[in-house]
C-alpha positions in Angstrom: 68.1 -97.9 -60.8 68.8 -100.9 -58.3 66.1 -101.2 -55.7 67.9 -103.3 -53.6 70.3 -100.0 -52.9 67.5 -98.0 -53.0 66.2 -99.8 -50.4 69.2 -100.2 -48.3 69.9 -96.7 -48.2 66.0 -95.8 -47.1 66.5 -98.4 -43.9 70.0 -96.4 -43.6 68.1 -93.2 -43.4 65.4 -94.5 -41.0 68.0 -96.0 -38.5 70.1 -92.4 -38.4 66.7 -89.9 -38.4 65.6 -91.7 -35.2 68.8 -91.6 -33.9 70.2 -88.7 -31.2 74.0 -87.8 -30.1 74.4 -90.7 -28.2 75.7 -94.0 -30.1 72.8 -96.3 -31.4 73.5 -100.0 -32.6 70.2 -101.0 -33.6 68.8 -104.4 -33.2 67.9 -105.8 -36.7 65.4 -108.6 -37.6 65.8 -111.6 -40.1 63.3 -110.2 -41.7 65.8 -106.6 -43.0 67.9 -109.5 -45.0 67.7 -111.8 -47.6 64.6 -110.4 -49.2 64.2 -111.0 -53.1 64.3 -108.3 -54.7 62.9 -108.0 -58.4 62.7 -106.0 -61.1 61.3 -105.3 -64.6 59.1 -105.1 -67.4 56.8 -107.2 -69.1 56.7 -106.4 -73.2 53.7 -107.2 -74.7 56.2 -107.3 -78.0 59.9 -108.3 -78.4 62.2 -108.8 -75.3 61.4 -108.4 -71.4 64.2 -108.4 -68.8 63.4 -109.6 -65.0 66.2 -109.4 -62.7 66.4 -110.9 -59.5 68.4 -110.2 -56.4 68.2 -110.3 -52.6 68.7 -107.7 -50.0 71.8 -107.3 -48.0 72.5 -107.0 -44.4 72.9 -103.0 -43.4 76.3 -103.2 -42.6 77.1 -105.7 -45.7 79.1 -103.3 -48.4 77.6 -106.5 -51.3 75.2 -104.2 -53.7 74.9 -107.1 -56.1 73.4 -110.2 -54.5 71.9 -111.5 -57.9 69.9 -114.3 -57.6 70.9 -117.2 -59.9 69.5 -120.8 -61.1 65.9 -119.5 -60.6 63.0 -120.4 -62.1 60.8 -117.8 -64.0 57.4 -118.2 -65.9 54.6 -115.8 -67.1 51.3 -117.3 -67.7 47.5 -116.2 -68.6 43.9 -117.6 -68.1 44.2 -120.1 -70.5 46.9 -122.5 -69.7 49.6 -121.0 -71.5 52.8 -120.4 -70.3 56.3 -118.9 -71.2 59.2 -119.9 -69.5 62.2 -117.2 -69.1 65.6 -117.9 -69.7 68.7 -116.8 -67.7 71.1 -114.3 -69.5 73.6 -114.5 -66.7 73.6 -114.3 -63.1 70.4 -112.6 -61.7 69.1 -111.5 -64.6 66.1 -113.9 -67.3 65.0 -112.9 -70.4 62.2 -113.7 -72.3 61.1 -113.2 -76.2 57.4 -113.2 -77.3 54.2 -111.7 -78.3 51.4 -111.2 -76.2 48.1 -110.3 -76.3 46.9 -107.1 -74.8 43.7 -108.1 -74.2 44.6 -111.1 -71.5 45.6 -111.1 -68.1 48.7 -112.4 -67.3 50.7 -114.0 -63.8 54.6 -113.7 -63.4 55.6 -117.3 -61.8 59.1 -117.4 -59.5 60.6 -120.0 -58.4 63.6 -120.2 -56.3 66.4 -122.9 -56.1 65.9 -123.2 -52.4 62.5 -124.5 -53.1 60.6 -120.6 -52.4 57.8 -119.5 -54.5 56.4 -116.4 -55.4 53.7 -115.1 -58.0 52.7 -111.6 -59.1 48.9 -110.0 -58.8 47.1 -110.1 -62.1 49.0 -108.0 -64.5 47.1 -106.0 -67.0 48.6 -105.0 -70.3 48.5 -101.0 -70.4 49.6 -99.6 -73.8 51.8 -96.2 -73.8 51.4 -93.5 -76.1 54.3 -92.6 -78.2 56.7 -90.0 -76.7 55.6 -86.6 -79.0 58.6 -84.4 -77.8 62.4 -85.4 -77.1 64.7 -82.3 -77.0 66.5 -79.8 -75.0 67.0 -76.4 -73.5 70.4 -74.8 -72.7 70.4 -72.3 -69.9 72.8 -70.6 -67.8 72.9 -73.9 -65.2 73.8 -76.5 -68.3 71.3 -78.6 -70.2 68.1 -79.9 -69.3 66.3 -83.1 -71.4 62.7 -82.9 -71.1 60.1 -85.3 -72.5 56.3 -84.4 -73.2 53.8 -86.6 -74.0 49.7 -86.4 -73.9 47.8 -89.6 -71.6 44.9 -91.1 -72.3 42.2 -92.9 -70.1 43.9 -95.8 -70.2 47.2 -94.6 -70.0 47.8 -91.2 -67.5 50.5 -93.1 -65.2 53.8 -92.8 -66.5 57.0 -94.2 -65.6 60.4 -93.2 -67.5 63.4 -94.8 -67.4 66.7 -93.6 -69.9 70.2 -94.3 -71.0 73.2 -92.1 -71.6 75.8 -92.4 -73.6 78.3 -89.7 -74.6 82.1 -89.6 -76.4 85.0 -88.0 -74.0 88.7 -88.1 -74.7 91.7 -88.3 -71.9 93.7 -85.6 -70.9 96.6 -86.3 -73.0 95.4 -87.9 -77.0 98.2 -90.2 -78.2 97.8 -91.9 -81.6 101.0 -94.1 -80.5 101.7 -97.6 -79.4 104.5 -99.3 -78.3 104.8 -102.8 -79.2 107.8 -105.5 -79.5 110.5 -102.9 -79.3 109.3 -100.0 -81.4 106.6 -97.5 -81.2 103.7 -97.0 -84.3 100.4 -95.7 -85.3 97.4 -96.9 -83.6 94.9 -98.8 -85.5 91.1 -97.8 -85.0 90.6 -100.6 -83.0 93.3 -99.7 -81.0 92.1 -96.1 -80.4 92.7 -95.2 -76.8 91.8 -91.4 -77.7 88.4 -91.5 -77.9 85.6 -93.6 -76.0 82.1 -94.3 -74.5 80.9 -93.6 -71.2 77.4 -94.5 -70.2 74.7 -93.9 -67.6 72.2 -97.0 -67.3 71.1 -96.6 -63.7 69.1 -93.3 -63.8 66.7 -91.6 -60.8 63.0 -92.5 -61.2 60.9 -89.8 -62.8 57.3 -90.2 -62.6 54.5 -88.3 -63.8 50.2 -88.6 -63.5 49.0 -87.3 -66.9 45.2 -86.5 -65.1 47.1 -83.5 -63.1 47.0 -81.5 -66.3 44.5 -80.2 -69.1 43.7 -82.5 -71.8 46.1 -85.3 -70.5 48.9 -83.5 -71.9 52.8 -83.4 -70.1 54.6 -80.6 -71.1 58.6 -80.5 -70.4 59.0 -82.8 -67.6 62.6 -82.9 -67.0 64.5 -86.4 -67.3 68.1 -84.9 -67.1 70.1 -82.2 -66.1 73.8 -81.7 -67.4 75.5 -79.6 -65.3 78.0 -76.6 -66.8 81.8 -78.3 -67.2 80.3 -82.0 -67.2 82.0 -84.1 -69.9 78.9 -85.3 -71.2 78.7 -83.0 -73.9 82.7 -82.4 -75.0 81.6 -84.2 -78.7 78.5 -85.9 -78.9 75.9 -87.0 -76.2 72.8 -89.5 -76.9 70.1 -90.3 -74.6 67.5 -93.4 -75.6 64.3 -92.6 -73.1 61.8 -95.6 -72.8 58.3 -94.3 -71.6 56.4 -96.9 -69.6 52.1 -96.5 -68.8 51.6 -98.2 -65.9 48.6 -98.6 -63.7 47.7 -96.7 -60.2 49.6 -99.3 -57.9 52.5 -99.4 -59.9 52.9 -95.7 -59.7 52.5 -95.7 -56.1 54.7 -98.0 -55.6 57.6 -96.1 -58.1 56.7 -93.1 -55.9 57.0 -94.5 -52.7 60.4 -95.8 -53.6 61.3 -92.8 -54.8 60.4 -90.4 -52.4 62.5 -93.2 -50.1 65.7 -92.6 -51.9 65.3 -88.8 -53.0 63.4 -86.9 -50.7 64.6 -88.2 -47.5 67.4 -86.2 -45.5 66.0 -83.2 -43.6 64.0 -82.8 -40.7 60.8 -81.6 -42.7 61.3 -84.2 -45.3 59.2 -87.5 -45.4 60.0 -90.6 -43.7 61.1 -93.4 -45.3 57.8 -95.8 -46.0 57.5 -99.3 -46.2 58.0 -100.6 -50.2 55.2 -102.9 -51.0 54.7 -104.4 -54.0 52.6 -106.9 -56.4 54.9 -109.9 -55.8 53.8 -112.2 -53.4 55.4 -115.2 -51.6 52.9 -118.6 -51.6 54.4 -119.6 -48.6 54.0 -117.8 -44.5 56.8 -118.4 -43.4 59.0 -116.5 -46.6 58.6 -112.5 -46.4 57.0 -110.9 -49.2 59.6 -109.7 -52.0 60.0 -106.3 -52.8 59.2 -105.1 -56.1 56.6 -104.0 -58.3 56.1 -106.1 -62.1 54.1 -104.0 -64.9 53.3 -105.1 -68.7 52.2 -103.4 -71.6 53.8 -101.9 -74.5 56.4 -99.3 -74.1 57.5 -96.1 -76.5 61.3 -95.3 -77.1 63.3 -92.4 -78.9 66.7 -91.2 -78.9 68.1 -87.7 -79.4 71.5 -86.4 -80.0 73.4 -83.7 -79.2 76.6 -82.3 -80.4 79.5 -79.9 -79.0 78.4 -77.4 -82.3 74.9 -77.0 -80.8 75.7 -76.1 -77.4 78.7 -74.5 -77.9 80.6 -72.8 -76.0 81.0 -75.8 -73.2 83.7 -75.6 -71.3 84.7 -78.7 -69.6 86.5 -79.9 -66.5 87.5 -83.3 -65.6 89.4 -83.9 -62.2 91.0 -87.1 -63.5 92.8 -85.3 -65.8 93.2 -81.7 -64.5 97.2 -82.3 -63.7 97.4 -84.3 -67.2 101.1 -83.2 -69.6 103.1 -84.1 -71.8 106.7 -84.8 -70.5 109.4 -82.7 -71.9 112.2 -84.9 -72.2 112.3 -86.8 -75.3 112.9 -90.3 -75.3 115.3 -91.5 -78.4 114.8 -94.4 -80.1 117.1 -96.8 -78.8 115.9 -96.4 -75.3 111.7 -96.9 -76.4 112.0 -100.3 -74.8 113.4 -99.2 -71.4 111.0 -97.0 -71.2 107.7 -97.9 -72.1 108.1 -101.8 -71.8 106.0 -101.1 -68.2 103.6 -99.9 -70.1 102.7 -97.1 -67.2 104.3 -94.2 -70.1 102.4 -94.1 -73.0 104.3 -92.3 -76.2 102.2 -90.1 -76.8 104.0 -87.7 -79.6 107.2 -88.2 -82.1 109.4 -85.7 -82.3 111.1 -85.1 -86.1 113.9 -82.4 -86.8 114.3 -80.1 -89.7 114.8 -82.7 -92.0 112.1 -85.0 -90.9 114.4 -87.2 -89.2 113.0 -89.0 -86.2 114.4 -88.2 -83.1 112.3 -89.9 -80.5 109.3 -89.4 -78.2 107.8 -87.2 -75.8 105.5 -89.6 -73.4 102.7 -88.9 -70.9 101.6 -91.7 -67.7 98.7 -93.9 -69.1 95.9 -92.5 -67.1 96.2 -89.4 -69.1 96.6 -91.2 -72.1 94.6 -93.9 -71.9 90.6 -93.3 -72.1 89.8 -97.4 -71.8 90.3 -96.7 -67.7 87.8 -94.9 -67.9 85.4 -96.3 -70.5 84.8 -98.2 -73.4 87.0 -97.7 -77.2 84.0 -100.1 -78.5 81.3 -98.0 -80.3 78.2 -99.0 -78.8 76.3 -100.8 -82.2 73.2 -97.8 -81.6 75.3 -95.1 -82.1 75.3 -92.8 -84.9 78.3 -90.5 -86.1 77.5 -86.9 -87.0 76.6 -85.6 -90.3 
């Protein structure tokens, strides 16, 4: 999730609700641009990831104005202090161990001499997630999480990856190179790759609504019938995140900003506050909201075999063949030296002579348009 976008899209919303049949060029402030955006996590153990951006114009079609060369420090009551380090562009990382018990201050400072610093933040520790899993019904899949709050802990905030295998249209084990045509090594596969979803919705959830604490099923995902997600195998990491009573308003706000806007009885877009504050008057606050604490993960898998039959359809490569003329051998060079025909079978006669090949374009052949033939280092083959 990118709250700049999310933003920009609730100010987009705003301007068109208010808005009647005549044309209506609104006047826009200063203030609607160049806000810093940030976002992250504070873990009280192992890596956190801040990432900084700024706010584009309305008209602007730049999503990504990352926020570079800044300065980014978390400190507590007793004159310690733990400077972050930048990744790349926009986006700091820091590695440590924390106590729990402390309170802590996120320090930001920007190249153009702007500073900011977060309201107290109080470690809040998350239960571990007690149920990952699934349920297939007649709409697809749906990927639910249930966990049980404490007193402490009965904010929630989840956030998850995806990651799932898909083939192209066409598979082709085949490569031309310097004049001839062989077998594909495995790190040459073009038949089979990753696709990924990192920037999910927000999903939210205040353990106290329910008996004993306990969250039961609250949906993460839905996989629609004929998505590719699950042609072979499908994994989803969820992070669970407690978080504290402004946090969650804040998450909510934003949410119902970017979700639940769009009809004429649905809310209007609200202002985004947040706990990072500017030290100066004359800078406008920035938008986001910082938490810390300890977080709980798991990962699930699931195969084709367990939710089988699932038909797929994939518009990329609904009109995807194989070409019936066969190229010979002699003419492998004129023909796939462009490299847009990809040979994609060889074609023997009776006696297992080798006549030629039968080729298909390389956006049916070739799944690295489309994703990633480098098994992400997580991932775990079925047994």
């Amino acid at each position: 999730m990118r709250i700049c976008s999310l933003f920009k899209y609730g100010l987009f919303i705003l301007v068109t609700m208010v808005s009647c049949r005549d044309p209506f060029e609104p006047e826009l402030s200063a203030f609607s641009t160049e806000v810093l955006v940030v976002e992250g996590f504070i873990e009280l153990e192992g890596e956190s990831i801040v990432r900084l951006s700024k706010t584009s114009p309305l008209q602007s079609e730049i999503t990504g104005n990352l926020v570079s060369s800044a300065f980014i420090s978390l400190s507590d009551g007793e004159d310690n202090r733990w400077d972050f380090v930048e990744l790349e562009e926009g986006i700091y990382s820091l590695e440590g161990s924390f106590s729990e018990n402390s309170t802590y201050f996120l320090h930001i400072q920007l190249r153009n001499g702007h500073t900011y610093r977060s309201e107290p933040l109080i470690p809040v520790i998350s239960p571990e997630i007690e149920v990952l899993d699934y349920i297939r019904d007649e709409d697809g899949v749906e990927i639910f999480v249930s966990t049980r709050g404490t007193e402490a802990a009965q904010y929630f905030l989840w956030t998850f990856e995806e990651h799932w295998i898909f083939q192209p249209g066409v598979v082709s084990q085949l490569i031309y190179e310097n004049g001839t045509v062989r077998r594909r090594s495995e790190q040459e596969r073009i038949d089979r790759c990753w696709d990924s979803n990192l920037n999910p919705s927000i999903v939210l959830q205040n353990a106290a609504r329910f008996e004993d604490n306990r969250i039961l099923q609250r949906e993460l995902v839905r996989i629609p019938n004929l998505s590719e997600k699950l042609t072979q195998r499908y994994s989803i990491e969820v992070r669970q995140m407690a978080i504290d009573q402004s946090a969650f308003d804040f998450w909510d706000i934003l949410r119902r900003n970017s979700e639940d806007v769009g009809g004429i009885f649905s809310p209007l877009p609200s202002l985004i506050n947040g706990n990072i504050q500017s030290l100066s008057e004359e800078v406008p606050q920035a938008i986001g909201h910082i938490s810390m604490g300890k977080t709980s993960t798991k990962r699930i898998y699931i195969d084709l075999d367990d939710v089988f039959p699932w038909p797929v359809f994939i518009p990329e490569y609904e009109f995807c063949f194989v070409l019936n003329d066969t190229i010979p051998p002699n003419l492998v060079s004129t023909q796939f030296a462009s490299g847009n025909l990809i040979p994609a079978r060889d074609i023997f006669n009776q006696m297992g002579a080798l006549l030629g090949y039968r080729a298909s374009n390389r956006a049916c052949t070739d799944c690295t348009l489309r994703g990633t033939n480098v098994r992400p280092e997580f991932w775990e083959d079925q047994q």
